[in-house]
N, C-alpha and C positions, 0 to 999 in steps of 0.2 A: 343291307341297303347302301352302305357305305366303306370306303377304302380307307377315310381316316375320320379323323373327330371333329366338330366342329366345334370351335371357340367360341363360349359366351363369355357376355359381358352383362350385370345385372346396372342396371341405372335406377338407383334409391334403394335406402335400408329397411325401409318397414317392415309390419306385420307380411304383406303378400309376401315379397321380397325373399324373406326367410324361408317359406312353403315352397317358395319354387327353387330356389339354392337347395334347400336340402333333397328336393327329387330329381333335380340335375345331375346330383351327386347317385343318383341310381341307372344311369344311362352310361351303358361302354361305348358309346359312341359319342358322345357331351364331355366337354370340357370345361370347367367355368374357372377362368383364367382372369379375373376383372372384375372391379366390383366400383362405380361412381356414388360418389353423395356430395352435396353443398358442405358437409363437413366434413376437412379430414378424420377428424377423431370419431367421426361414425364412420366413414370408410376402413378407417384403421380397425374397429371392432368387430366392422361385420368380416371383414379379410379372412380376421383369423379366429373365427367361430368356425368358416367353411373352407380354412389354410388355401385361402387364393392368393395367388404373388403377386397379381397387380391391383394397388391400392391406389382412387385418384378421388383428388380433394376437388373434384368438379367435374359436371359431366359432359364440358367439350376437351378434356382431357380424355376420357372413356373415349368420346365419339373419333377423336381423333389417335388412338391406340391403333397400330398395325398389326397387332396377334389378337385381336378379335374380331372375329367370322359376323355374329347376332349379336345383337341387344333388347333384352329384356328388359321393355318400359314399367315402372312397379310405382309410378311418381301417382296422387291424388289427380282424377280424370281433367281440372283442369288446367295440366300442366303438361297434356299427353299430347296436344298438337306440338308446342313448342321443342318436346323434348326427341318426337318420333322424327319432325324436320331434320333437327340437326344430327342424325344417325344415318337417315339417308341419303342426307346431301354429303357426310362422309364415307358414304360406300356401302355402310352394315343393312344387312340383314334388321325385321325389327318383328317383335313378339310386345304387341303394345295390351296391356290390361282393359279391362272392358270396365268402363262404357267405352267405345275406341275414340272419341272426343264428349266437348259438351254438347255438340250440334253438329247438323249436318253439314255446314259452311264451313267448320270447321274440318272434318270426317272429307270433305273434297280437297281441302288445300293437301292434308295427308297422303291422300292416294293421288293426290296428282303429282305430290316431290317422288312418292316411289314411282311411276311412270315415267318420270323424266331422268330419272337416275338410273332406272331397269335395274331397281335392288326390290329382295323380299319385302313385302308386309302382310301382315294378317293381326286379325282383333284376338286377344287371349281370352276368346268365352271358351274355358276348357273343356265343361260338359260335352259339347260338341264332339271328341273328337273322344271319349271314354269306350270304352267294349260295350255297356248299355244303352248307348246312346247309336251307336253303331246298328247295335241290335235290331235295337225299336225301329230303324229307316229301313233295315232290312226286312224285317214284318211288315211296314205301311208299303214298300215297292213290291215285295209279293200281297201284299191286299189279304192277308190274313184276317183281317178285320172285314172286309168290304170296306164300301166307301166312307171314308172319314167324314162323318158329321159334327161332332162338335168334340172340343180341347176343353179343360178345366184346370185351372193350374197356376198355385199361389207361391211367392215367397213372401214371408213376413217374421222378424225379429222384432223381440225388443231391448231396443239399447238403453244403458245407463248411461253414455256418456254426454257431458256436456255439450252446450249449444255453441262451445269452440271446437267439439269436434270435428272428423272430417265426414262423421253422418249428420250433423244436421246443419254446418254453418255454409251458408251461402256461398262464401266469396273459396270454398274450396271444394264448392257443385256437391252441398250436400241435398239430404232427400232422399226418400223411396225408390221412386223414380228410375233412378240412374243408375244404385245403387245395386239394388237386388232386384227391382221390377223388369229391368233389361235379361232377366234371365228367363222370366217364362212369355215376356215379349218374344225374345231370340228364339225360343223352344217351341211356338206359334209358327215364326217364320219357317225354320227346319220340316215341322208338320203339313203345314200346307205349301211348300214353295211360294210363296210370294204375301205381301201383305197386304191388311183387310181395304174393303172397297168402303166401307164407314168405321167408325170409330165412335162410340160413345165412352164418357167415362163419369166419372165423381170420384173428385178430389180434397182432401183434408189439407189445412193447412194450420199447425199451432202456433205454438209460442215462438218455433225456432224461426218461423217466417219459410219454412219448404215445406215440400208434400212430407206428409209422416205419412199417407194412408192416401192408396189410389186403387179405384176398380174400374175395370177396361172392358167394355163388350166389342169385340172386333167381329164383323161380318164378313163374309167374303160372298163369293157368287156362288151359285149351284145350293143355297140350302147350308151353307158350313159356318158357323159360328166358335168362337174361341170367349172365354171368360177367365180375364185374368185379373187379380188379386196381389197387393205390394203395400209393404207397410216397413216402417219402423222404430213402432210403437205399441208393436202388437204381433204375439206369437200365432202362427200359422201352422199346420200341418206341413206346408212344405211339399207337398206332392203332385203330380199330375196324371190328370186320367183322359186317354183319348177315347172316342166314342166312334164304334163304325157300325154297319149297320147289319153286318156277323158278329160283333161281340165287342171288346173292351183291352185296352193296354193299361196300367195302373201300375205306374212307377213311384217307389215310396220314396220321400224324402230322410232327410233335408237333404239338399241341392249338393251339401259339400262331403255328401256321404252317399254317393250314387250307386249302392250296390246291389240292387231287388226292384225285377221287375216281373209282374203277371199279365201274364194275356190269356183271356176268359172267350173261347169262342162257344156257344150251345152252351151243352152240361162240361164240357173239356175245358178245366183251370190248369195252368203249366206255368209254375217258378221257378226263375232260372234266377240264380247267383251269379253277381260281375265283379270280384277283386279286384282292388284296385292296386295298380303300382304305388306306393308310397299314398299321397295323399291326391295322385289322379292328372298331377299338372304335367306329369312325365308325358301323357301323351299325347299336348298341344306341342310339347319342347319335338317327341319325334317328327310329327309333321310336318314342323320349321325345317329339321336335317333330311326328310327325305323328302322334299320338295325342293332343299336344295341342293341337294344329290340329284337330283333330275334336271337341275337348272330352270328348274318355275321360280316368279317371281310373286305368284299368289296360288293360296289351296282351293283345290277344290270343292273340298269340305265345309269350308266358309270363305268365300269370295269374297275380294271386296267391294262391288258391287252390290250385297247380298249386309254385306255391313253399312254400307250409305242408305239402302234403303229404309233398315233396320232403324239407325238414326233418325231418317224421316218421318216415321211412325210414333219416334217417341218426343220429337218437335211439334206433329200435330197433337200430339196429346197435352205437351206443356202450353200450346197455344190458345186451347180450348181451354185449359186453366185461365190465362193471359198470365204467366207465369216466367218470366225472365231472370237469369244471373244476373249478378254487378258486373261482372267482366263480358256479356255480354252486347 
């Protein structure tokens, strides 16, 4: 795909952060040359966990680095407007974590600094872009199912952490919702190309003051209905099953273990096995290089178009809650 490697730069040390450094490091074509955080002495440690030479104690230092090609945004979703801006208004490439902001107002000012800079962006929902996930669109465009009638398809954990964590405190867009719910929202959209013409839902709200627990019936036209399921406070199966009117796809979860999928047409059940490279994020990170080995400035695979409307779908949904952020 490429003549040389392209230089990342991760932006924050977390948990994600980690996942995607160590499967960067499984790409001969990836470089991860740069690593920013608000603190030197966490720049300093994640450095040299994954022996990367440049260490910056800020991330308009990263943004402003000249041997870095992308930037992998890894910050709490809302800090992803702010952080994706200032990458593309210095040049880079950007691989922003999902949700790809807290709102859609937010989700335009983004894709409108990459348009105006004509640098990459694309949302990090990884699943997307995995060999099974591949598969499955390849079976729904040959209509191996017949016509898609209805999706089924939940994430739900449950967390022990506290109400200052980053799953349930508000002012760091905690919640189901945004969280793990934008996955089989996203995996709706992928299915039917476009999002529903209603929306129903019923939503939980506890202690922590966010959704813990949301159920979504999304309608579309032609007879096609989706039910989705998002919690976290409560364990889920994890999986999704599409419905056609030849037979059945039934992908097992959980979400971050995507290796087993069956499609049931008549009496004919066929299970196929999807290895994953490392832990699966390797193949958002090739996308980013061979999209920009080709000189695109968004995937095809997930558009960004296709990510604002995605947003819109889960702003009507917080709306129907009457559910708002502090920072919004």
């Amino acid at each position: 795909m490429m003549n040389q490697k392209i230089r990342w730069g991760i932006l924050a040390t977390g948990g994600i952060a980690h996942v995607f450094a160590a499967d960067l490091k499984l790409l001969e074509n990836a470089e991860l040359v740069a690593v920013g955080s608000r603190s030197p002495e966490n720049a300093e440690k994640f450095a040299n966990d994954f022996d990367i030479p440049l260490r910056f104690g800020s991330y308009e230092e990263l943004a402003a680095c000249s041997e870095v090609d992308a930037v992998y945004i890894a910050t709490p979703h809302p800090f992803h407007k702010e952080n994706a801006i200032l990458c593309l208004n210095a040049g880079k490439a950007v691989l922003c974590e999902k949700p790809f902001a807290m709102n859609a107002i937010e989700a335009r000012e983004m894709i409108a600094a990459a348009r105006a800079n004509n640098v990459f962006l694309m949302e990090a929902m990884w699943v997307r872009f995995t060999p099974l996930f591949q598969k499955v669109k390849s079976w729904l465009k040959d209509e191996l199912i017949g016509d898609v009638r209805y999706l089924q398809s939940d994430f739900g954990f449950r967390s022990d952490k506290g109400f200052e964590s980053r799953v349930f405190n508000p002012n760091l867009g905690g919640g189901a919702l945004l969280d793990v719910g934008v996955y089989p929202i996203s995996f709706a959209s992928y299915v039917f190309d476009r999002q529903p013409a209603t929306i129903k839902t019923s939503g939980y709200f506890g202690k922590s003051g966010v959704d813990e627990q949301g159920s979504f019936i999304f309608e579309y036209d032609s007879n096609k209905t989706a039910s989705i399921f998002s919690a976290n406070t409560l364990e889920t199966k994890r999986e999704s099953i599409i419905f056609g009117t030849n037979g059945f796809i039934h992908i097992y979860g959980p979400w971050n273990q995507l290796r087993h999928a069956c499609i049931t047409i008549g009496d004919k059940e066929i299970i196929e096995e999807f290895p994953l490279l490392g832990r699966g994020y390797t193949y958002q990170a090739i996308e980013v290089m061979d999209c920009l080995a080709k000189g695109k400035t968004e995937s095809d695979i997930l558009t960004l178009d296709e990510t604002l409307t995605i947003m819109e779908t889960m702003d009507s949904i917080r709306a129907q809650w009457n559910f708002k952020y502090p920072m919004e």
